[in-house]
N, C-alpha and C positions, 0 to 999 in steps of 0.2 A: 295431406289430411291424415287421420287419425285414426286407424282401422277399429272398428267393433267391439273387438278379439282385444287388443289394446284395451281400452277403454274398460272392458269388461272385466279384464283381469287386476287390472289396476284396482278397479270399485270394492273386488273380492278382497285382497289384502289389504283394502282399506277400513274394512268390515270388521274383516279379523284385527286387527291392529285396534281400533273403537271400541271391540267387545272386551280387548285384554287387556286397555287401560282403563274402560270404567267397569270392570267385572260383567261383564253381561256375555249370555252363550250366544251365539255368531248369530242366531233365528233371531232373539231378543235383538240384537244392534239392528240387524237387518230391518226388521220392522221398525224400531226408533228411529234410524235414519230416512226411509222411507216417508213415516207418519207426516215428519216435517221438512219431507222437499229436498234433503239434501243431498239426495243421491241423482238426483237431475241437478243441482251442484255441478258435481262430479263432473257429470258429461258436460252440462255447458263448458266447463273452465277446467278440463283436463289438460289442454296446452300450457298450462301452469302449474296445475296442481301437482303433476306428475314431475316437475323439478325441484317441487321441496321434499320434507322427508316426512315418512310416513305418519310419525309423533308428532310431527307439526299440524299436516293437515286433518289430523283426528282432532287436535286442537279444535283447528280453526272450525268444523262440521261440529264440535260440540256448542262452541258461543252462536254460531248459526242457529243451531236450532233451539239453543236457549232463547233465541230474540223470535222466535217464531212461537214460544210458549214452553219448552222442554224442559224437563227437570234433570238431566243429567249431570250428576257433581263433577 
């Protein structure tokens, strides 16, 4: 299984990465991703997420939480 520590850090530069492709400061993603669930995401389906690449899974966590209500372009 998948230690904490993992997972945790993983979610960190996925933040980062989310905030410097849609312009937002790491607090602001943080909370956006949050608001809509997708950083429990994260942890559910880290066993996957963590074999693509980081520009992909911002992708994929921004149509996420577009279908969830999100305005992020």
């Amino acid at each position: 299984m998948y230690s904490i520590r993992d997972i945790a850090e993983y979610a960190v530069m996925l933040i980062e990465v989310f905030a410097k492709r849609f312009h937002l400061t790491l607090q602001e993603a943080q909370r956006y991703l949050s608001k809509y669930h997708a950083l429990e995401l994260v942890q559910k389906h880290y066993g996957m997420m963590h074999t693509q690449t980081f520009e992909d899974m911002a992708e994929t966590l921004a149509v996420y939480c577009r279908r969830k209500g999100g305005q992020v372009a």
